[in-house]
N, C-alpha and C positions, 0 to 999 in steps of 0.2 A: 636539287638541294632544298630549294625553301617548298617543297611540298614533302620533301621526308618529317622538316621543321616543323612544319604546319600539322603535319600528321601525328608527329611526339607531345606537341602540345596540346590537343584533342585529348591522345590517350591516357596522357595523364591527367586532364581536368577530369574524363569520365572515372578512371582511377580516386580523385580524389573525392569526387563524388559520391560515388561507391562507398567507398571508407567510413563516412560521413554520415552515409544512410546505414550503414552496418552496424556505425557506433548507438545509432539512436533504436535498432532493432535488438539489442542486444541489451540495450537498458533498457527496452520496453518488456522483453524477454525475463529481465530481470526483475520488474514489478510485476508481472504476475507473478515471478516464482513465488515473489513473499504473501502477494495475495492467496495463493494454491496453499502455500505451509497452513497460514490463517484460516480461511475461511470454514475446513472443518472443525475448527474450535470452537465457533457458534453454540452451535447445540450444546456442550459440555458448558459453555457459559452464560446460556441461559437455565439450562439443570441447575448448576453451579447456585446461581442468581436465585433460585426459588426453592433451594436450600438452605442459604444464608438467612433470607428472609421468615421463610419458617422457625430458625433459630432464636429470631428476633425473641420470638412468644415465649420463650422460656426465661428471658429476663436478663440471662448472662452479657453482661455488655451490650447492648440493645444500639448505642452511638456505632460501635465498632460496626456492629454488624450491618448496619443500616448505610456505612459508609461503604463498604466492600460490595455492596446491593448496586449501590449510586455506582461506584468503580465499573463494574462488572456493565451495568448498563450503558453508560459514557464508552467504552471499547467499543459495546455492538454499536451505540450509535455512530460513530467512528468510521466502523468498516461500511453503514450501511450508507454514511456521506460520501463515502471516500467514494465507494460505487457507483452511485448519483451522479458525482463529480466525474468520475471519469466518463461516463457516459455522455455527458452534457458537455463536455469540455474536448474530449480525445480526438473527436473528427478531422479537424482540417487536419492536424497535425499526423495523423496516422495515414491519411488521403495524400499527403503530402499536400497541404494547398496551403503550408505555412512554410514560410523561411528558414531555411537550417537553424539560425539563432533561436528563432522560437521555439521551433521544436525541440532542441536540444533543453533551454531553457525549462520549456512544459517538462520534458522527461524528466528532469534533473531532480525540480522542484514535487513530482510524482514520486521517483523514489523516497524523499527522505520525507512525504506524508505515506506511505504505504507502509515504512519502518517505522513509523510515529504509532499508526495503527496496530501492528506485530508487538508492539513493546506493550501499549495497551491492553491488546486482548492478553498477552503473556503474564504480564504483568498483574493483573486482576485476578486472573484466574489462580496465579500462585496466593496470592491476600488471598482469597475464598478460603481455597482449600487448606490451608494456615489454620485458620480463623475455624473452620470445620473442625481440625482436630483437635482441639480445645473444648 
């Protein structure tokens, strides 16, 4: 009897274990998706950027323009911190050689800087092209 006991309480810590790692692969799973939506909008936001800018010279609102330039730039930089950061930062946590709280914590705090990002690049690029058809 107390090695069946023994045995049920085993299978459920690795059970909960599991669970635990599944949640944290499944929100890892999840910043990249938004990374993956993003990052081919680069290009279109640097085009984008050296459009706006060219616009500048014609004189039509030159503030405006100048600011959606600043916008469009502050996104890339953004995406290219964020990727920095996870580089510099993701290891132990993805090795597993952090504490479920931490890692949890790290993912958590990853998502909502990777949709900080997404809103950015989104964001900018809608002002651009605005501001373009004008």
């Amino acid at each position: 009897m107390k090695k069946a006991i023994s045995l049920l309480v085993i299978v459920l810590f690795v059970f909960a274990c599991a669970k635990k790692e599944d949640k944290f692969e499944t929100l890892k799973t999840e910043v990249f998706a938004i990374h993956d939506e993003v990052m081919p909008k680069m290009g279109e936001l640097m085009t984008l950027k050296k459009k706006v800018l060219e616009k500048v010279a014609s004189g039509t609102n030159p503030d405006e323009l100048r600011d959606a330039a600043l916008n469009l730039e502050k996104a890339q930089e953004g995406m290219m911190k964020w990727m920095n950061e996870w580089s510099a930062n993701s290891t132990p946590h993805v090795n597993n050689e952090s504490t479920e709280e931490e890692k949890m914590t790290f993912i958590n705090a990853e998502i909502e800087r990777v949709k900080k990002v997404k809103e950015d690049i989104n964001s900018s690029i809608a002002e651009a092209k605005e501001i373009l058809k004008n």
